[in-house]
C-alpha positions as a Python dict, from the first residue, in 0.01 Angstrom:
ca = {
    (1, 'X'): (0, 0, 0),
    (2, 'X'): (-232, -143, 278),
    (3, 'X'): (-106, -5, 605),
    (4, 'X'): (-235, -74, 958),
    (5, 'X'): (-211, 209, 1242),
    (6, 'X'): (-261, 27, 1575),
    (7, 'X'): (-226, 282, 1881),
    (8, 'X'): (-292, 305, 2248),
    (9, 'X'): (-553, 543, 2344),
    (10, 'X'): (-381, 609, 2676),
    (11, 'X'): (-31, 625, 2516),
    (12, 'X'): (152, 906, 2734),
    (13, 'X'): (531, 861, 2522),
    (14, 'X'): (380, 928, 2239),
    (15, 'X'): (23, 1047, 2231),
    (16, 'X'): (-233, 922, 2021),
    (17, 'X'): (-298, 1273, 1840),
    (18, 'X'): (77, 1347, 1770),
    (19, 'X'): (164, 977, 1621),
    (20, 'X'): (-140, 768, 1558),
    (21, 'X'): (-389, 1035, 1412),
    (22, 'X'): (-174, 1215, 1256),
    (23, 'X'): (-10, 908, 1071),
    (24, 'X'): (-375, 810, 953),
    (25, 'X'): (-456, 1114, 798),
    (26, 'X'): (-129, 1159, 653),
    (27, 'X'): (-154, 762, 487),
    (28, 'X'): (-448, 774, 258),
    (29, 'X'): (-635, 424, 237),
    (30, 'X'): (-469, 325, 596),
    (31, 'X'): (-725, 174, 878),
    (32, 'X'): (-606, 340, 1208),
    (33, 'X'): (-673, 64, 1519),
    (34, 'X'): (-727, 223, 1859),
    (35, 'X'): (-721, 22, 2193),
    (36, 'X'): (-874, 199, 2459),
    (37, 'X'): (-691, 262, 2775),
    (38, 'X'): (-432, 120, 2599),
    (39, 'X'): (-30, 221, 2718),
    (40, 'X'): (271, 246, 2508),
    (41, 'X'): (362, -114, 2560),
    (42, 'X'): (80, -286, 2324),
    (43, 'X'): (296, -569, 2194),
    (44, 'X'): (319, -640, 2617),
    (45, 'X'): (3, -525, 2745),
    (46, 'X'): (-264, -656, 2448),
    (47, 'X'): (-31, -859, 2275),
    (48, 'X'): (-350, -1143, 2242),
    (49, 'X'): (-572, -871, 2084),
    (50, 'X'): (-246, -712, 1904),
    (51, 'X'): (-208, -1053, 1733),
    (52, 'X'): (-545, -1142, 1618),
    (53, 'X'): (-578, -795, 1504),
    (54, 'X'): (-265, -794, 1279),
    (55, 'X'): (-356, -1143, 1162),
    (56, 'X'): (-716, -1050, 1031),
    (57, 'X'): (-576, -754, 894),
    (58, 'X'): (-279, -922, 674),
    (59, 'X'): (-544, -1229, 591),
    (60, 'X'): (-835, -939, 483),
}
């Protein structure tokens, strides 16, 4: 099953390491997405780049 892993770099609720990362390597075949500086609140705070991201992905 394709699966996308978009996370925050700068996520202090729940840290890149503990959520993103780990969900990567636990999903074989999944593409982990990292914003840089990035907070919690993606679908608020990159929500343009959050978009186009989940669009190419789904359309790839």
């Amino acid at each position: 099953m394709p699966t996308l892993i978009i996370h925050g770099e700068d996520d202090q609720i729940v840290p890149i390491d503990a959520a993103g990362r780990a969900s990567a390597a636990l999903i074989p075949g999944s593409v982990l997405k990292t914003y840089p500086g990035a907070p919690h609140g993606i679908t608020d705070t990159h929500k343009d780049q959050l978009n186009a991201d989940l669009l190419a992905f789904i359309q790839g």
